[in-house]
C-alpha angles and dihedrals in degrees: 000000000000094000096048088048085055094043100057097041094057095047093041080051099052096039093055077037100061091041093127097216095170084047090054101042105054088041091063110038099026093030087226140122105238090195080070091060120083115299088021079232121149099206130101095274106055083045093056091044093050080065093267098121096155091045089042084061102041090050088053093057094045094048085052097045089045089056093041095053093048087065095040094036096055090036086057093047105043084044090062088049084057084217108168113283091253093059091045095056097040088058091044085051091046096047088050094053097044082047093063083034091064093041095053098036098025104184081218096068099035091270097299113125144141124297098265099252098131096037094048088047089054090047096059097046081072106040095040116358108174083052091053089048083051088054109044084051080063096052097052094050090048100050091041090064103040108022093223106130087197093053092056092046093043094051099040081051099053091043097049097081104043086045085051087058109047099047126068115281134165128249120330126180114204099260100060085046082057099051084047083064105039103051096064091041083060084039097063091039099068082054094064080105092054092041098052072052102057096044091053099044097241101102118123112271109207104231093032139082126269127269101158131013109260 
């Protein structure tokens, strides 16, 4: 039973996961292919940065709400079944993971998504939400200082798991510390690109003009 439990929430994760909101958006109302615009990105930056302010938004919300209602969604549905809290929070860490997972390799667009920012965001909202709150006060901090979109994600990123931990926080079993962990581990990862950027002084400054696709 366990094993089944653990086997639907992580497919139903991935599939409102990989749900390309940002795709989807600009297709519709602009008639265009965003993965053809700058980065080729499908997340709320590199819409914002293709002119689509207002879809650039809107995609930022729905990547965060898609990776919100994984975790509460699967919470909701493994607490009816009245399965052992292990087995509950082990489902809940493993929706949350195979969330981020959809958004970053969505089956609908040959496995080529965004880097996972606004859904991890969402994620955490639900797994720790003071933590999230914390983080998302980095990055805009971050970002208002230095007008890189990737540092304040980096660093809100890097700083997530070790904040989790230190504030109150309910039951965990290892394996969803674990996942609070992992995921901005996988975060920071899809920014290898930004960081080699930002190293080298060419990243995308929001305010100025382009030098390198971002």
């Amino acid at each position: 039973m366990p094993l089944t439990i653990y086997l639907v929430a992580a497919v139903a994760a991935y599939l409102l996961g990989s749900v390309p909101f940002g795709y989807l958006l600009v297709r519709i109302f602009r008639k265009e292919d965003i993965r053809s615009k700058g980065s080729g990105n499908i997340g709320a930056t590199n819409v914002i940065r293709s002119g689509a302010k207002g879809l650039g938004a809107v995609t930022f919300v729905l990547d965060v709400v898609k990776g919100y209602c994984a975790v509460l969604c699967c919470e909701i549905a493994v607490a009816h079944l009245s399965m052992a809290p292990g087995v509950r929070l082990n489902a809940v860490a493993l929706a949350a993971l195979f969330a981020i997972l959809g958004h970053i390799y969505p089956v609908w667009l040959g496995f080529k998504g965004g880097k996972g920012v606004a859904t991890a965001f969402g994620v955490f909202l639900a797994l720790a939400p003071w933590a999230a709150l914390a983080g998302l006060g980095i990055f805009v901090v971050v970002f208002a200082i230095s007008r890189y979109v990737s540092l304040g994600s980096i660093l809100a990123a890097a700083a997530f798991p070790v904040i989790a931990v230190l504030l109150p926080h309910g039951p965990r079993s290892a394996f969803l510390t674990a996942v609070l962990f992992l995921v901005p581990l996988i975060v920071i990862a899809r920014h290898r690109q930004n960081i080699a950027r930002l190293m080298n002084g060419t990243e995308y400054r929001f305010g100025k003009a382009r030098t390198s696709a971002a």
